[in-house]
N, CA and C of each residue as an Amber inpcrd file, in Angstrom:
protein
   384
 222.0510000 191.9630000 148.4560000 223.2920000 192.6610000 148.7340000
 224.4820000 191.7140000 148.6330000 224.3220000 190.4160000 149.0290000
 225.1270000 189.3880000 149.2840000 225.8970000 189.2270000 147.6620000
 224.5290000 189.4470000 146.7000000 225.0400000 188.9170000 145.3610000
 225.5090000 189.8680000 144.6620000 225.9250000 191.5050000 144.7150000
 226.2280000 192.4180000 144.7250000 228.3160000 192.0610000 144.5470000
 227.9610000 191.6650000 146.1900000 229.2330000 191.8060000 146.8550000
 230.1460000 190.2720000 145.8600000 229.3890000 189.4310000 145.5230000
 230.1040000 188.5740000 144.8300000 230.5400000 188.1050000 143.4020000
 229.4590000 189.3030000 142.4260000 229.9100000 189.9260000 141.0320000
 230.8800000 190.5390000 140.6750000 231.5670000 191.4550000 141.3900000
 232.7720000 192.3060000 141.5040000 233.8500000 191.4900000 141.6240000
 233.4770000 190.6440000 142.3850000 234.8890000 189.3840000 142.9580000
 235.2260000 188.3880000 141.8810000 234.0550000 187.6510000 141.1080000
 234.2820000 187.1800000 140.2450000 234.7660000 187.6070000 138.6050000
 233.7120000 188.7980000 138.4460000 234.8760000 189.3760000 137.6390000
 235.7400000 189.6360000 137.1410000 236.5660000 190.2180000 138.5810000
 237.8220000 190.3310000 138.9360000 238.6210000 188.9800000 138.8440000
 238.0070000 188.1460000 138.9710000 238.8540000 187.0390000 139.1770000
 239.0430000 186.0720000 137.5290000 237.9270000 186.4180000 136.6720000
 237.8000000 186.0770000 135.4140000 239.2060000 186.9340000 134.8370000
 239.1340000 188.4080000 135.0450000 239.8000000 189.1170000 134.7810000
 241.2720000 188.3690000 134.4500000 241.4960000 188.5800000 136.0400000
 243.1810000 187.8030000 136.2930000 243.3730000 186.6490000 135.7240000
 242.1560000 186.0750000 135.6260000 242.5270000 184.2290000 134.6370000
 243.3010000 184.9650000 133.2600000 242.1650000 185.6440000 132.6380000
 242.6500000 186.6050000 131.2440000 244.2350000 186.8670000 131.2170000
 243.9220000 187.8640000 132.0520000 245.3380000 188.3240000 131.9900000
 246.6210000 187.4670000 132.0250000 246.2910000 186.3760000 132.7420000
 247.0690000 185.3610000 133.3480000 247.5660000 184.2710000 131.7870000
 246.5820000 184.0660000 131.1700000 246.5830000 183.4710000 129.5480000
 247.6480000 183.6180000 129.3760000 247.0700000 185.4860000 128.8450000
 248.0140000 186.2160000 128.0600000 249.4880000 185.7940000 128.3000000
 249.6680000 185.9550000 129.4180000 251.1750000 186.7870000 129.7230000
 251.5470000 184.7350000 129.7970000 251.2440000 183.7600000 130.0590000
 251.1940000 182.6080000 129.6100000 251.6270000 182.3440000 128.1270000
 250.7030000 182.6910000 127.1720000 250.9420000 182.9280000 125.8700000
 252.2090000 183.2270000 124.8740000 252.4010000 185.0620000 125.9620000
 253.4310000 185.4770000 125.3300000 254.6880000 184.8600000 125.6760000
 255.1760000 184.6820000 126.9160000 256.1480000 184.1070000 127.4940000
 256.5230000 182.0010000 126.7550000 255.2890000 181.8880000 125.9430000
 255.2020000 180.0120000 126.5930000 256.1500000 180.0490000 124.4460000
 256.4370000 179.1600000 124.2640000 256.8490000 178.9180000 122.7290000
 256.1420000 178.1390000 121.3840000 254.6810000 178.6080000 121.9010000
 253.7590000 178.8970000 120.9060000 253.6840000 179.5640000 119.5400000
 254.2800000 180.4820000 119.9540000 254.6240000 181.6090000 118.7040000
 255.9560000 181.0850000 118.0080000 256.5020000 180.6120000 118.6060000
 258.5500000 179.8420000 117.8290000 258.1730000 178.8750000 117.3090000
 258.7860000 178.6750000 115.8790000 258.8770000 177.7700000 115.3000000
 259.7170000 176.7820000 116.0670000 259.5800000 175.4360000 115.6750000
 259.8350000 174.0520000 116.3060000 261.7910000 174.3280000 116.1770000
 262.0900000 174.4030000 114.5390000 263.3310000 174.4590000 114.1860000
 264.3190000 175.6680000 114.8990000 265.5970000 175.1620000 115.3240000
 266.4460000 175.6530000 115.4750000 267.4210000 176.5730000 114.6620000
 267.6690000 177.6050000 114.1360000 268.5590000 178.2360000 113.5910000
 269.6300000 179.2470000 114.3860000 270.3190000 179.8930000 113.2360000
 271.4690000 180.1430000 114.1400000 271.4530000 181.8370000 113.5140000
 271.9750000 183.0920000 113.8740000 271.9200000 184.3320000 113.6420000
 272.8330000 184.9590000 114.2440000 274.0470000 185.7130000 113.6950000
 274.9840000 186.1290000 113.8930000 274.8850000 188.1090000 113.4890000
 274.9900000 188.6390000 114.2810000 275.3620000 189.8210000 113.6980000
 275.8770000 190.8810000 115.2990000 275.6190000 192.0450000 114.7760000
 275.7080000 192.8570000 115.8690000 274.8880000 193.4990000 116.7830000
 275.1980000 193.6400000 118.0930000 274.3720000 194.0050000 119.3260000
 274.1680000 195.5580000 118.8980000 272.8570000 195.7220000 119.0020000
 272.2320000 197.0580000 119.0110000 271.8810000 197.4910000 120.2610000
 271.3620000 196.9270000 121.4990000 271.1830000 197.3190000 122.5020000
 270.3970000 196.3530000 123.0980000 270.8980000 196.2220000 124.5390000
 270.7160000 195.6550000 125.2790000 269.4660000 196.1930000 127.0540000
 268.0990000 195.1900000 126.9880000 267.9920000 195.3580000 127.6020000
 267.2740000 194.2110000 128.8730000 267.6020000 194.5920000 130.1780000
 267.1230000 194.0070000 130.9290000 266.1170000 193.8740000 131.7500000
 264.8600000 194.8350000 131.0510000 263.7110000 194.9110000 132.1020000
 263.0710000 193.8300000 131.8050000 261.6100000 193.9790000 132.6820000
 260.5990000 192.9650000 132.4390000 259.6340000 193.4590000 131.3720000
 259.0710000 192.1180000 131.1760000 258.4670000 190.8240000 131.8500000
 260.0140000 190.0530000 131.1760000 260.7170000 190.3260000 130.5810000
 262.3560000 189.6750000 130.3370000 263.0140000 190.5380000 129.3580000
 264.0010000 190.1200000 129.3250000 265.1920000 190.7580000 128.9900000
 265.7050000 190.4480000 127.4950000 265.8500000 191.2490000 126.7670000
 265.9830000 191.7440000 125.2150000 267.4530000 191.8770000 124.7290000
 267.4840000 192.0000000 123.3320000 268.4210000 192.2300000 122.7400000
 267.8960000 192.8860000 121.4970000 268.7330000 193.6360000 120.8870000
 268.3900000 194.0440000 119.4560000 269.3910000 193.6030000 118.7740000
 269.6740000 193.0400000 117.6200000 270.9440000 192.5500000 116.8560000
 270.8660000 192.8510000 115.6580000 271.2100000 193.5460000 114.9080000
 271.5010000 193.7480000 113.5070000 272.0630000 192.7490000 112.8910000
 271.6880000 192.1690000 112.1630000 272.1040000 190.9720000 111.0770000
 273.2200000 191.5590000 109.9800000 273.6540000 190.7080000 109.3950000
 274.8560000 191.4460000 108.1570000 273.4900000 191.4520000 107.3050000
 272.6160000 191.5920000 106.6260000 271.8020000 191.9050000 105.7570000
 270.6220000 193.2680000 106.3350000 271.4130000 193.3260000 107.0430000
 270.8300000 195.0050000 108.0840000 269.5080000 195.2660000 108.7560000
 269.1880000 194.0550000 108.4720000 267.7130000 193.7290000 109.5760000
 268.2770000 193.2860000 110.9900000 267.2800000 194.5250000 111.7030000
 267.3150000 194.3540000 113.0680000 266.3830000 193.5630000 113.9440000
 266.9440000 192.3320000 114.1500000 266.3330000 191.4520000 115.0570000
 265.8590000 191.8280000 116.8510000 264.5740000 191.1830000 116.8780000
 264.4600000 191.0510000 118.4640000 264.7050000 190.1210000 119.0760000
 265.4620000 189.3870000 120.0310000 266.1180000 188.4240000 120.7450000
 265.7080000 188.2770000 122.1400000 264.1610000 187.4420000 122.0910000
 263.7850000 187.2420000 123.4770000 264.6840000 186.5290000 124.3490000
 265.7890000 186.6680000 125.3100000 266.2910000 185.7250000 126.1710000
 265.5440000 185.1610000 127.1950000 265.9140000 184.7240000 128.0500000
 265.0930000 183.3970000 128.9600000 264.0870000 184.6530000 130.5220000
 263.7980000 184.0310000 131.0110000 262.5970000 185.1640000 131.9770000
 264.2240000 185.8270000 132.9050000 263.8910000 186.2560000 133.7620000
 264.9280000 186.7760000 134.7030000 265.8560000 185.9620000 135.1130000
 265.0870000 185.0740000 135.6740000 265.7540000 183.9700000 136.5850000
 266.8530000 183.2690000 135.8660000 266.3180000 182.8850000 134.4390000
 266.9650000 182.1770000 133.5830000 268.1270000 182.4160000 132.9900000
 267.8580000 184.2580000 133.0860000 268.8320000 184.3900000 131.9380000
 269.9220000 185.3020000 132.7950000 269.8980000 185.0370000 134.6580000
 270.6910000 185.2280000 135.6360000 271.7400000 183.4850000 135.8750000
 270.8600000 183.0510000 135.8750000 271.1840000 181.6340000 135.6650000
 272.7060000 181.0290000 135.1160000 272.1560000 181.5390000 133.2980000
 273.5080000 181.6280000 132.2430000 274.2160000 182.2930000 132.8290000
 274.5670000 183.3730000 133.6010000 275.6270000 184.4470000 133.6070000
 275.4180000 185.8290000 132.8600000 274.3750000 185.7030000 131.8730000
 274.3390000 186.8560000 131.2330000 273.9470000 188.0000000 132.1130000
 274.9320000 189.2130000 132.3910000 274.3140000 190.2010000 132.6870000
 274.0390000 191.5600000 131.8720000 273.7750000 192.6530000 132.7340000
 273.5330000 193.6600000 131.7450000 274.9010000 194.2890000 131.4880000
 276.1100000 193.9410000 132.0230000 277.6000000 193.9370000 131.8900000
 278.0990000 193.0980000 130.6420000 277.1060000 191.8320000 130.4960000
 278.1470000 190.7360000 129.5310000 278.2030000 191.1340000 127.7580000
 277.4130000 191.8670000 128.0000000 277.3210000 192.5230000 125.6360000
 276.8410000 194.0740000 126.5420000 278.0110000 194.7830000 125.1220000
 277.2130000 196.0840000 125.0200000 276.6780000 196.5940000 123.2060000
 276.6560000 197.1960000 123.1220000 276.3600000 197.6230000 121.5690000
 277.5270000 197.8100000 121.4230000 277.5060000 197.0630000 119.7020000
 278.5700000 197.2330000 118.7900000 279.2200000 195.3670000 119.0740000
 279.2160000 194.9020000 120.1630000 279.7370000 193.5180000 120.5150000
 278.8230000 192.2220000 118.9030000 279.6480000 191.2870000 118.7780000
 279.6090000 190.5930000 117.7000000 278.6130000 189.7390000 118.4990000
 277.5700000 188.9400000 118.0670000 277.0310000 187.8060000 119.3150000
 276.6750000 186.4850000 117.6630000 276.0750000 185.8270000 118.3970000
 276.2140000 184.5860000 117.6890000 274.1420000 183.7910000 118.7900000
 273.5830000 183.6600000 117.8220000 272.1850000 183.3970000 118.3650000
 271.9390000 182.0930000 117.9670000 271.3510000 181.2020000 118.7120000
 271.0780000 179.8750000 118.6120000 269.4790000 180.4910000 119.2390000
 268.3400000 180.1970000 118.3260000 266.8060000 179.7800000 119.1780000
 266.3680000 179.6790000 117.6440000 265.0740000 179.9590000 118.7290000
 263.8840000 179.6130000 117.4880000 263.2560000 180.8950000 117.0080000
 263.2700000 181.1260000 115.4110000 262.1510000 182.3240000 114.9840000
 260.8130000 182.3000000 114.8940000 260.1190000 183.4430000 115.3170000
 259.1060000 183.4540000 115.0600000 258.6700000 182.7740000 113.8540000
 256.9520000 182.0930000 113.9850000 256.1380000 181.1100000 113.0550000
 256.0140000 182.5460000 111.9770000 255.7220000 183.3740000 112.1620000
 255.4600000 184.9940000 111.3370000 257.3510000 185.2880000 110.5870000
 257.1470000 184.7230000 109.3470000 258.1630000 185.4340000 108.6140000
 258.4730000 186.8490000 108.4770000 257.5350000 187.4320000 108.8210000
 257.3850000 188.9650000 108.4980000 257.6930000 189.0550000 109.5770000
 257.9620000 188.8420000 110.9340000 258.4560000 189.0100000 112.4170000
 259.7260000 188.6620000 112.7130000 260.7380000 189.9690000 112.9130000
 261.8540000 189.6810000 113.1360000 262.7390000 189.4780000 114.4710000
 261.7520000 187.8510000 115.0930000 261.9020000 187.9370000 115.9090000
 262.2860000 186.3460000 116.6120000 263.1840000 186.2090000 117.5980000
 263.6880000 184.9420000 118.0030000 263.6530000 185.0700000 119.4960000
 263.5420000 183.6300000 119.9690000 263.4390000 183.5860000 121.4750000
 264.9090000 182.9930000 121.3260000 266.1020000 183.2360000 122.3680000
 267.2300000 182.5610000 122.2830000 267.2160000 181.5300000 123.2770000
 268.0730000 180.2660000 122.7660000 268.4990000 179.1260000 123.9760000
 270.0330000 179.8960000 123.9960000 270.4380000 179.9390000 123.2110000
 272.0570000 180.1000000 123.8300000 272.3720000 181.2620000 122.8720000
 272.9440000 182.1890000 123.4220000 273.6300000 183.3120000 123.0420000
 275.2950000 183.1450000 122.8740000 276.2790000 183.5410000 122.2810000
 277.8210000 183.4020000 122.1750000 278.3230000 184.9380000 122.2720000
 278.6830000 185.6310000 123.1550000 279.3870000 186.6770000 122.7460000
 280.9670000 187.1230000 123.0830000 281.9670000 187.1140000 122.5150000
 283.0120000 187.1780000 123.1150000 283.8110000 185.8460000 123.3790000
 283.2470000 184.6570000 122.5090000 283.7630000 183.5690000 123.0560000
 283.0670000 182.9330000 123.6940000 282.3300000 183.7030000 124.8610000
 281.3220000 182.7580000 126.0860000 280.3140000 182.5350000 125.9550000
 279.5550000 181.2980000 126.0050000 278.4640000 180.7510000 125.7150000
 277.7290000 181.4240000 127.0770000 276.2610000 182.0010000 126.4930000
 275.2280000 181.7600000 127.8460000 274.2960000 180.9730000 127.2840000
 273.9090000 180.0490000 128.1540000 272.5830000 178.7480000 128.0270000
 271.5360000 179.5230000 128.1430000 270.5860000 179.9560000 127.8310000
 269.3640000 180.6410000 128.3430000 268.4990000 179.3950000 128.9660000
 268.2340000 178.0630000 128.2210000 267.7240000 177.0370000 127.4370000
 268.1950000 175.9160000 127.4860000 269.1600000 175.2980000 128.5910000
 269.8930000 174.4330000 127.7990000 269.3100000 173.1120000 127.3860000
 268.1420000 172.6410000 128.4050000 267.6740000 171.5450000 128.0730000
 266.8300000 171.7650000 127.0650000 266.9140000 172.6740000 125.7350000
 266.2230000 172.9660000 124.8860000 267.5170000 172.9520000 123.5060000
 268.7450000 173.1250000 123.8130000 269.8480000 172.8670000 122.6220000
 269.7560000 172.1960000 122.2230000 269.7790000 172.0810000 120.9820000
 269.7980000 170.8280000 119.3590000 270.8060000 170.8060000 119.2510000
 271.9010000 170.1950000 118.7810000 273.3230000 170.5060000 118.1130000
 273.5570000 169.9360000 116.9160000 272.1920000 169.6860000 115.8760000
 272.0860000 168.7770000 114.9630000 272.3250000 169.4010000 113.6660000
């Protein structure tokens, strides 16, 4: 009975390691290329849920980008709120793109919109 009661637990606990990877994985900059580039276009919509907070940006070549910003904390940190860009606002993207060319997708260190810099990242800015 004893060993019953301690299969379920471990399991469970393999489980949460799993899960724990993952969300490790997705969040960590594994998937971003090393290089820094820069991406300018327009805010499509803005959002702030979890597991973090998004952007959509239309590029002048009319591809719509995804713009991972920094976890909550981080990207409260910068100043960015769900007040600071709305759609239609011009922004200016400093991070890294996805290793997947076919993925139109960037984690940001620093965002520009309106003039104002937010750091998502800062001990991660290149200025090279």
């Amino acid at each position: 009975m004893h060993r019953r009661m301690l299969l379920p637990g471990l399991s469970g606990t393999v489980l949460v390691a799993a899960l724990a990877g993952q969300a490790l994985a997705h969040h960590g900059w594994e998937w971003a290329e090393d290089k820094q580039t820069e991406l300018s276009g327009t805010i499509q919509a803005v959002s702030m849920a979890p597991p973090h907070p998004t952007l959509q940006v239309k590029a002048a070549d009319g591809v719509v980008w995804q713009i991972d910003l920094g976890n909550p904390n981080q990207t409260e940190r910068s100043g960015f709120t769900a007040a600071s860009a709305k759609p239609g606002d011009a922004i200016l993207v400093l991070g890294n793109r996805h290793k997947d060319p076919a993925k139109r997708q960037m984690k940001a260190v620093r965002i520009t919109v309106a003039g104002k810099a937010f750091d998502m990242y800062p001990e991660r800015i290149r200025t090279n």
